[in-house]
C-alpha positions, 0 to 999 in steps of 0.5 A: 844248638843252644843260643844265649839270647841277651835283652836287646830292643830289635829295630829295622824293616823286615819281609818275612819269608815266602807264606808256606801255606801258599807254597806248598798249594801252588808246588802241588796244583803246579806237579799235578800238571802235563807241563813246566811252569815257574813259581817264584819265591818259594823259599826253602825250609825243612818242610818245603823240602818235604813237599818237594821231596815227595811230590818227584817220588810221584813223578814231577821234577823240580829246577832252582833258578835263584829264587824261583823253582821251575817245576815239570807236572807228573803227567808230562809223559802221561800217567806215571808207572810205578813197580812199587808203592813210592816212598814219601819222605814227609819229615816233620811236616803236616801239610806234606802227608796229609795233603798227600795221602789222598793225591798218592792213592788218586796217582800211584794206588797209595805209597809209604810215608815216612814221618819224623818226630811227632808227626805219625802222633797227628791224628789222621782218622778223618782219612780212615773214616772216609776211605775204610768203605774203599777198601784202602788199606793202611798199616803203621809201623814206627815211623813208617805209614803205609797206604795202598788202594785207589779212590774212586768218584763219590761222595766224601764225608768229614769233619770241619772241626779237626783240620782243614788239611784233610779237605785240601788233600782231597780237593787236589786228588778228586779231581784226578778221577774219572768221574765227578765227586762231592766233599761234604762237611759234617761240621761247621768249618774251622779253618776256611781261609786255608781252604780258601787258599787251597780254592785259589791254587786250583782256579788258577790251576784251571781245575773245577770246584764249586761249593755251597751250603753250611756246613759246605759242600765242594763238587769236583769235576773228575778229569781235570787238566792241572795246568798252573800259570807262572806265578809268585809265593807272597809273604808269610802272615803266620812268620810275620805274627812274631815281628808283629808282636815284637813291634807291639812290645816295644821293638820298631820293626815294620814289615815289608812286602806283605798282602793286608788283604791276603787270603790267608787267616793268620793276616788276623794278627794284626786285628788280634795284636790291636786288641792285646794292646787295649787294657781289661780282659780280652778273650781272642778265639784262635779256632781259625788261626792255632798257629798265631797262638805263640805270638799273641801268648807272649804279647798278652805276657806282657800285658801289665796286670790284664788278662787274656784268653786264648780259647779253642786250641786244643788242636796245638796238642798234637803240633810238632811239640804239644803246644799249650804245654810248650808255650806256658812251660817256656814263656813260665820258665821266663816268668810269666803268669800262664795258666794251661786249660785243656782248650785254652790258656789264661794270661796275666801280663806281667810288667817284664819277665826276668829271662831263664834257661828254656827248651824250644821243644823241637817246635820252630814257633816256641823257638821265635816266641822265646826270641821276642820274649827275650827281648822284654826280659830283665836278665838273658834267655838260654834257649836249648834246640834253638836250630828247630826254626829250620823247619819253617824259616832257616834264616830267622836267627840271621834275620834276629840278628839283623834287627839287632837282636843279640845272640850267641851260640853256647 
């Protein structure tokens, strides 16, 4: 779908959709049960789906009701049986297969995960690295990745340096086993707020970890009863991040319905869009927060005559576009001053971008990026492949429009 975005200034209150991050930990601590529980506002989204998709393979079941999803655990008749490796339809969505590698070998001795787009491109060696003296076996083919094996109560060795979605896959598996085990970090922690997150869903599931040192080191208690009370998905600051910058570039938008004290990093924005609107240089590392990157690149855009880093972001190489190519060529494409580094981008705040013809790049945060950016533009913004933002917020042209946003599918 390609849409003609015409400058508009956009205005209005907004409660972004349920936090994603937050979804996917509570749909997983509550199918790891023996029993129902409702978690509402859980949105649906492309990757969401995915999640749900593969955690029914491994044998738990999923209810609508309205906004909210009743969800029956995988261990409600006792240990699932499987004749077969299950098959684990992950689409395009990262949290989806790595949290649930470890979980389908702890569960059903492995399974056959199906990827999209660049998703078996991600890189999951931490994971081979740690299972090979197992014995687990992995092979890909195409899209299709197969692991088959079991994990066994020990000590887990990996990086803290390349992705926090490793740890979380093994925090909810461990406990799983027959025996205690101990998840060390071979490096200082990039993305601690999301294990933050992961530690949440699992107290409030009843399940037991501890951690301590630095790096960190988590003991898991094996035998573990999931058992996850009703509860609620709060908002999302990574969706938020683009009416935060919108509303610095000139639009008044206000939020609603967010959490300022919520456990998830990307809540960082707003101190990050704070310093966007000083002047001089500003040098913003995005380590703990990469998804934020999209919406602080087109904020510092517009930063007459300043200049800003954005610096330790080589992971956004292997998102669902390479996304410091994606954002430079686009937010280029629309006449910005965006230089790429291997790690990082420098940028030059120009006064207004004059608008253009410009690709999403299969990539739902290019795709809102490009959004806010045109309403800062001189001239209309044509962007092609504008229906990737279904992959995380299916609404948000609908939303767009609501805020008085203008737009029209050519």
């Amino acid at each position: 779908m390609d849409l003609l975005l015409t400058p508009a200034t956009l205005r209005g209150a907004v409660t972004p959709p349920p936090s994603k991050s937050r979804a996917h930990r509570l749909l997983l601590a509550a199918a790891l049960g023996a029993g129902t529980c409702r978690v509402a506002h859980v949105g649906r989204s492309q990757d969401m789906d995915a999640t749900r998709r593969c955690l029914e393979a491994l044998g738990a079941s999923f209810r609508d009701d309205g906004e909210d999803v009743v969800v029956t655990g995988m261990f409600s008749d006792g240990w699932p049986e499987f004749s077969n490796l299950p098959l684990l339809d992950c689409g395009e969505s990262g949290s989806t297969l790595r949290f649930l590698i470890p979980v389908a070998l702890a569960v059903a001795g492995g399974g056959v995960f199906v990827g999209r787009g660049r998703l078996l491109e991600r890189p999951l060696e931490p994971y081979w690295r740690a299972f090979a003296p197992l014995g687990i076996r992995w092979q890909r083919s195409g899209d299709t990745l197969t692991v088959e094996g079991r994990l066994q109560p020990g000590t887990y060795r990996l990086p803290g340096d390349v992705s926090s979605q490793f740890f979380t896959g093994l925090l909810f598996a461990l406990p799983l086993l027959s025996g205690p085990s101990w998840l060390e970090s071979t490096t200082a922690l990039e993305s601690a707020d999301y294990l933050a997150m992961t530690c949440e869903a699992l107290a409030a599931a009843g399940v037991s970890v501890t951690s301590g040192g630095e790096p960190p080191c988590f003991e898991i208690a094996g035998r573990a009863a999931f058992a996850l009370p009703d509860g609620a998905v709060e908002a999302d600051w990574s969706q938020a991040a683009f009416f935060v910058a919108a509303a610095a570039l000139g639009s008044p938008v206000t939020l609603t319905g967010m959490d300022e004290t919520s456990s998830q990093g990307d809540r960082i924005i707003l101190a990050y869009s704070r310093r966007l609107t000083a002047g001089g240089r500003v040098t913003l590392d995005v380590r703990p927060c990469p998804d934020l990157v999209p919406a602080l690149a087109v904020q510092a855009a517009l930063r007459d005559g300043a200049v800003t880093e954005l610096t330790g972001a080589a992971r956004l190489r292997l998102k669902e576009s390479d996304r410091l190519a994606a954002v430079t060529a686009v937010l280029n494409g629309l006449g910005a001053r965006v230089t790429e580094h291997p790690d990082s981008l420098t940028i030059v705040g120009v006064p207004a971008l004059a608008g253009g013809d410009v690709s999403a790049c299969n990539d739902h945060r290019i795709a809102m990026m490009a959004a806010v950016a045109a309403t800062r533009c001189r001239g209309p913004v044509r962007l092609r492949g504008a229906e990737c933002v279904a992959k995380s917020y299916p609404d948000f042209w609908q939303v767009y429009a609501a805020l008085g946003g203008r737009l029209q599918e050519v």
